[in-house]
N, C-alpha and C positions, 0 to 999 in steps of 0.2 A: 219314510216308507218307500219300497223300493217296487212301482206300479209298471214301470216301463221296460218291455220285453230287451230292448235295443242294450238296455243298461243291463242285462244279466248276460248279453252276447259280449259286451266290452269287459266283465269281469272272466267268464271264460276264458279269451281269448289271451287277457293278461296270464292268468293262472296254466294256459300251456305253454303260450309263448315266451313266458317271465321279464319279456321286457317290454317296453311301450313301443318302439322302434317295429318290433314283431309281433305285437298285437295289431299295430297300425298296416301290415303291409296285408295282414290276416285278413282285414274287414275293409282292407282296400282304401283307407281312408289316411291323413297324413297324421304323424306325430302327437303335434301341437293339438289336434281333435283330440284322440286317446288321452292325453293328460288333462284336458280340459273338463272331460265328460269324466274320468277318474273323480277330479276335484270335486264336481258336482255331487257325485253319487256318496262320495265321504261325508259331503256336506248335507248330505240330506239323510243319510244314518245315523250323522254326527260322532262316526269315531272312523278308527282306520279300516281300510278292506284288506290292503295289502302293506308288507316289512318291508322295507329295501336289505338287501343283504349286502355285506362289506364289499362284495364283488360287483353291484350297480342291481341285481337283479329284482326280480319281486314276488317274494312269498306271501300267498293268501294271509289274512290274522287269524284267528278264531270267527272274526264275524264274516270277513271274506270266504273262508271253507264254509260256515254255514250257507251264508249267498250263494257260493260256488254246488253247496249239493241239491241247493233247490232248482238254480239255473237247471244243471243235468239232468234229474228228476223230468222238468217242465221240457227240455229241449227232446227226452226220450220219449216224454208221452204225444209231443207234436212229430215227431218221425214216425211213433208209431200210427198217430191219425193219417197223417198224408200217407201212407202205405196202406193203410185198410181202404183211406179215399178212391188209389190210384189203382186198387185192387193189387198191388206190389208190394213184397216186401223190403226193409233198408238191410242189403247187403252186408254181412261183416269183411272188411276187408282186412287181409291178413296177408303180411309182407316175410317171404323166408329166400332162400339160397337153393338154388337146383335139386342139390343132394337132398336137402332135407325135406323139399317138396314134396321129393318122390317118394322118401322114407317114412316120412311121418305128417306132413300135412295134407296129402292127397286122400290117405286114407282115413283119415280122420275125419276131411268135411264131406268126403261121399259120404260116412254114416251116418255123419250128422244131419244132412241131406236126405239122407233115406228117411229118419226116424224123427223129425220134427218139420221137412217140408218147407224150411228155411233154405237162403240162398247164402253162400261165401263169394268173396272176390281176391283171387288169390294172384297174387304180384310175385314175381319171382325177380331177384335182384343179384348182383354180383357182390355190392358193397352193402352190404346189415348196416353196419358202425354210425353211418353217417345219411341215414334218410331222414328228409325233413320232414318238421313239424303235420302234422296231419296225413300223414301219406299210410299210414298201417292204423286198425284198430286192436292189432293183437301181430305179434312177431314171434316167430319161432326162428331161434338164433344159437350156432354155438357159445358160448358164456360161461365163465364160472358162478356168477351170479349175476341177479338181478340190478340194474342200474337204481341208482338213487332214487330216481323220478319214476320208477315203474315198479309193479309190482309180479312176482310168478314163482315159477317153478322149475328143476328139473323132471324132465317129463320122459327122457332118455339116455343114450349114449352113441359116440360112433366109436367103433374100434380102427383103430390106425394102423398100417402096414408101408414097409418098403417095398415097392414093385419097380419092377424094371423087365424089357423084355429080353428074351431067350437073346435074340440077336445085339443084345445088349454085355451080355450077362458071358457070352461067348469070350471076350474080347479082354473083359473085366477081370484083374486081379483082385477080390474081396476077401480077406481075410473073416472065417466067419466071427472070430473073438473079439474084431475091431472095436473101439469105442469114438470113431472118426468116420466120415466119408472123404476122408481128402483121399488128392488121387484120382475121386471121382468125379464124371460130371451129375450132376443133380440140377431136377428143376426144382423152381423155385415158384410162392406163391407171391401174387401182389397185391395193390389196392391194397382195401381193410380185411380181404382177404390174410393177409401177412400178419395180422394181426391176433390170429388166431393160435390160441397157444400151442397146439400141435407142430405148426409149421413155424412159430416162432423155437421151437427145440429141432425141428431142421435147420433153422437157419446159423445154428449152434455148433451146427455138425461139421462145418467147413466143408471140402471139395467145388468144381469149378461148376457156376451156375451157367447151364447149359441154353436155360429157357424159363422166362418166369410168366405166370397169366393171372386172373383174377378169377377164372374160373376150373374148378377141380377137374370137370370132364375137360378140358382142355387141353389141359396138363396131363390129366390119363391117354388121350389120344396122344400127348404129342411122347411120352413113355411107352406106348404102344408102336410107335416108328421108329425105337432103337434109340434117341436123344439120348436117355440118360436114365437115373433115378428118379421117382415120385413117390410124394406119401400121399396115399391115396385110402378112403374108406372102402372098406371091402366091399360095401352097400351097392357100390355102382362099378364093380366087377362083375358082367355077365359071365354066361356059363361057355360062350365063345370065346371069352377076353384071350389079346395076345401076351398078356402081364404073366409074372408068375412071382411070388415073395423073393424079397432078398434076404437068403441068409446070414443073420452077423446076430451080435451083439444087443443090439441094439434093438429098446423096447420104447415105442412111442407112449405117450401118454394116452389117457383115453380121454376122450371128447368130451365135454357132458355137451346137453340138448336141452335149451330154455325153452319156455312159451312166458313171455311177460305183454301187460299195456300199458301205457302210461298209468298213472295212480286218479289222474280225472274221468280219465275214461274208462277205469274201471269200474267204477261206482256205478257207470248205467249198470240198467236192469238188463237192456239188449247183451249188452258186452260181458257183464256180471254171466248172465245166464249159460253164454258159449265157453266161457271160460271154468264152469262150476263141471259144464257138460265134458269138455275137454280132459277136467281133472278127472273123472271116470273114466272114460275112453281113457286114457293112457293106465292108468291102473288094470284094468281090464288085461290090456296088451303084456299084462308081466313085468311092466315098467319098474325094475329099479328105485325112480322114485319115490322120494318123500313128500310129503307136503311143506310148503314153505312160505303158505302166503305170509 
């Protein structure tokens, strides 16, 4: 029987982290503790909690997800005491990228804000791809789909465009039937930025890269001083911008726009509920999307 709060943190902790290594750095403690305190808790169930997978790592079993949903359960209804305690509520934080900040999660937690009186904590990052463990309770990320370990939705789209300025565009030979940009300079994206399918069918395109960043306004500013090319979402073209499309050929793909959480945290009731709320709010807005939990 499993009485001890400490031993439902050490199963979490494995079930995000999937390995002892990083459950151990989680709870601040070394290794050789984690596997020690693992043994124990098996031995006192008397069967497995978690699989080792051929790759070293470790999947809940059956009895571990059930552990694992009572943990969550018990860790949501102690957040939510010490928050009624502290007269505070626990923040959802949510990790996205500039553009989509301003496109789709800004206006999303102000209403949410408006209409239940809950508080968000909104991280704005340059690299999605690669944020560690605990750092988002929910991401709104460009993706084709949702990663193995999370679950979501698309929730919208960005439409992609060739910009380049006048003073640019002056100077430039573009053929508008081209199916290349050589010849040309182009910038280019970087970080996990690059990673992004859009700007991975720029990087397709060939021509000489002029200027590369990890942030789209960046790249629009430095497109806006004459550099070169950028594929830029039309989202974060003001009605000032010194940009104007480049005409060719050439059709980018369109974007899609995730909202996933990890698949542990999404089972809170906290997390569960933003995200139930989130899938209306985007339907609402005319969204494209499907449902795909």
């Amino acid at each position: 029987m499993i009485s001890d709060w400490s031993d439902l943190q050490v199963i979490m902790s494995i079930a995000s982290e999937t390995t002892l290594s990083g459950a151990a750095r989680r709870l601040g403690v070394n290794q050789s503790t984690i596997s020690r305190r693992l043994q124990a808790i098996e031995k006192t169930v008397n069967r497995p909690v978690f699989l080792r997978r051929a790759d070293g790592r470790f999947e809940p079993s059956q009895t571990g997800l059930d552990l694992l949903e009572a943990a969550l359960k018990m860790k949501d209804t102690l957040d939510g005491a010490n928050a009624r305690i502290t007269a505070a509520t626990v923040p959802v934080k949510v990790a996205s990228c500039e553009v989509l900040a301003s496109r789709f999660v800004a206006p999303a937690l102000s209403s949410w804000s408006a209409q239940t009186g809950l508080t968000g904590d909104l991280a704005v990052h340059d690299d999605l791809f690669d944020l560690p463990e605990g750092s988002f309770d929910v991401l709104f990320s460009p993706m084709e789909s949702a990663p193995d370990d999370m679950i979501g939705r698309k929730i919208g789209v960005l439409e992609w465009k060739l910009y380049a300025a006048p003073s640019y565009l002056a100077h430039a030979q573009i053929d508008k039937d081209t199916n290349s940009l050589s010849g040309q300079k182009v910038i280019h994206a970087s970080g996990s930025l690059a990673r992004v399918q859009a700007f991975q069918w720029l990087a397709n395109l060939g021509g000489t890269v002029a200027f590369s960043a990890s942030s789209v306004m960046t790249q629009r500013d430095m497109a806006e001083s004459g550099l070169g090319i950028a594929l830029l979402p039309s989202t974060i073209l003001g009605p000032q911008t010194g940009l104007v499309p480049v005409e060719t050929g050439l059709v980018p793909p369109v974007g899609e726009v995730w909202m996933v959480a990890r698949r542990t945290l999404a089972r809170q009731p906290r997390i569960r509920s933003f995200l139930d709320w989130a899938y209306d709010f985007f339907d609402g807005q005319a969204s494209p999307a499907k449902a795909l939990k």
